[in-house]
C-alpha positions as CSV (number, residue, x, y, z in Angstrom):
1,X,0.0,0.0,0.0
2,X,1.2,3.0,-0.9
3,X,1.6,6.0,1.6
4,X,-1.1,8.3,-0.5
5,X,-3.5,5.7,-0.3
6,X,-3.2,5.1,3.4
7,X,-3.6,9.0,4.3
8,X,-6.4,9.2,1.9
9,X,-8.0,6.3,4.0
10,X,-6.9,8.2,7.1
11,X,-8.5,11.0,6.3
12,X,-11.8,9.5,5.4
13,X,-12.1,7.8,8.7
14,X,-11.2,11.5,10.3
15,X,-13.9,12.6,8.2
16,X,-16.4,9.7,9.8
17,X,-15.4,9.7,12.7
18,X,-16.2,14.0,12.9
19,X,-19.2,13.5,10.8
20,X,-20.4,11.0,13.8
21,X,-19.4,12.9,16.8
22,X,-21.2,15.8,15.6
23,X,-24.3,13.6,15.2
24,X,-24.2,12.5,18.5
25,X,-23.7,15.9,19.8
26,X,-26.7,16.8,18.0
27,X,-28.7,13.9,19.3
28,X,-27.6,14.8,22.8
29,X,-29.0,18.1,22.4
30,X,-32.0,17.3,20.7
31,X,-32.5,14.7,23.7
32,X,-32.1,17.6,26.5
33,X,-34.5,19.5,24.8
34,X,-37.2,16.6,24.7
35,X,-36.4,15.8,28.4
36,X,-36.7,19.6,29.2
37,X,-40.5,19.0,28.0
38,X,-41.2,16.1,30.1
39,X,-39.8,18.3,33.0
40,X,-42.0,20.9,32.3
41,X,-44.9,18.9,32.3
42,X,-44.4,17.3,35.3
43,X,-43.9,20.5,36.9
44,X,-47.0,22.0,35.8
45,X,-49.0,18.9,36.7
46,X,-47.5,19.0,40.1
47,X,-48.9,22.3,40.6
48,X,-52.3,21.9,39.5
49,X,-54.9,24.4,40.8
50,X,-57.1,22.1,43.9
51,X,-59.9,22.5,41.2
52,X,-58.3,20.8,38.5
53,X,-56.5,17.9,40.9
54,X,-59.7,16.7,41.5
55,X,-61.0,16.5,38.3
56,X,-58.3,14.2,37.7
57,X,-58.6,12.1,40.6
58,X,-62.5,11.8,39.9
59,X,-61.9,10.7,36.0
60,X,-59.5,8.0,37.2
61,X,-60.5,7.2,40.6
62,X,-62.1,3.7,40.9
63,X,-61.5,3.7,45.0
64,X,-64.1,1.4,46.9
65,X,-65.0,0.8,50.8
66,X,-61.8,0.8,52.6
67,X,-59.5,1.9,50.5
68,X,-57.0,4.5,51.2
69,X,-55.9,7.1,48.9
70,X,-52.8,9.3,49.4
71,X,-51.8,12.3,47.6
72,X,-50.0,15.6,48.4
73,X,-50.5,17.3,51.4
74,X,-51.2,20.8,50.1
75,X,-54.4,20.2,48.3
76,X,-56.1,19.6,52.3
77,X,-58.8,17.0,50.3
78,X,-61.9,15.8,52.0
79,X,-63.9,12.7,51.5
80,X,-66.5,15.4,50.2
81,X,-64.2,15.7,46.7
82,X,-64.5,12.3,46.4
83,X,-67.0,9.0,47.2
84,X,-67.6,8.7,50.8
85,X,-67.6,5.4,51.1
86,X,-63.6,5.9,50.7
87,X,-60.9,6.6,53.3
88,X,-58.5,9.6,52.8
89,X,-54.9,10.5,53.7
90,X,-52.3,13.1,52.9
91,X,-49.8,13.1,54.8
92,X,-48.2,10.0,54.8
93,X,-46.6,9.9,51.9
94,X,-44.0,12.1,50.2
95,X,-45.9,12.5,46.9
96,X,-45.5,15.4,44.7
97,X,-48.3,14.9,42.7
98,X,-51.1,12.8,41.8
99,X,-52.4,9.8,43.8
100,X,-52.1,6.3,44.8
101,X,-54.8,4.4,45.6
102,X,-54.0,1.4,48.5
103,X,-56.7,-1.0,48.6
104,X,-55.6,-4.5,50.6
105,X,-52.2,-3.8,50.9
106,X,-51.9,-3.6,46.6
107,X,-51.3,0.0,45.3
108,X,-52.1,2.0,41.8
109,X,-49.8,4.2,41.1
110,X,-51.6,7.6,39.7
111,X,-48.8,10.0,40.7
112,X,-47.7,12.0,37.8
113,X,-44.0,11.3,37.4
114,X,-45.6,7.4,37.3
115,X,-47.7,7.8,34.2
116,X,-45.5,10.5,32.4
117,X,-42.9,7.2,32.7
118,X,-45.5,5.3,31.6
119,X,-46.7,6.4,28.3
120,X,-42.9,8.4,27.7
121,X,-41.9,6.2,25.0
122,X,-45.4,6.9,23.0
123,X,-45.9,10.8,24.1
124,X,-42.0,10.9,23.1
125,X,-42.6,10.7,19.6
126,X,-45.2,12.9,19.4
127,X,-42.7,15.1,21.2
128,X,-39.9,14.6,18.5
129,X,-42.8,15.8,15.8
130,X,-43.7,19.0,17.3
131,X,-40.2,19.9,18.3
132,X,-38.4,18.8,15.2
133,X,-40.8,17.6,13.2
């Protein structure tokens, strides 16, 4: 092999490797900003107006005699926001938003960080279209 050849296939594998470093530099960044979204969110459904918290918990509530639900402490909730049949508490829990329902010792997760985790994969690529799309 001659010495021209072997810088010329130098340099292309300088090129590639370049050309891929600055791909994954722009994936990282692209990644940051899609995570920034999911941060977001989770920060405005963590400091949903009491109003709006229990319009949530009433669509997916499914509580039944004797169950317990937990959620944060700030909203102050009363079995009057919900069915009465159902037992509530606030304060035991370090939850910074949504709920748990604890019904014979077996818990649904409903806190927020829990479902945005969830459904990330499928709300990411509707994510990906709006921000880059």
């Amino acid at each position: 092999m001659d010495s021209a050849h072997e810088a010329e296939r130098l340099k292309e594998r300088a090129i590639g490797a370049a050309r891929l470093e600055a791909r994954n530099k722009k994936l990282g960044a692209k990644q940051k900003q899609i995570d920034k979204v999911f941060e977001k969110a989770l920060e405005e459904l963590n400091n949903l107006p009491k109003e709006d918290f229990v319009k949530f918990v009433k669509a997916r509530i499914d509580a039944q005699k004797g169950d317990f639900i937990a959620y944060p402490e700030k909203y102050k909730l009363t079995a009057k926001d919900y069915a009465p049949a159902t037992h509530y508490n606030g304060g035991d829990r370090e939850i910074s938003g949504g709920f748990i329902v604890i019904s014979g010792g077996i818990e649904q997760n409903n806190t927020f960080s829990s479902l945005i985790d969830f459904q990330k994969n499928d709300l990411e690529q509707e994510v990906i279209k709006i921000l880059f799309g």
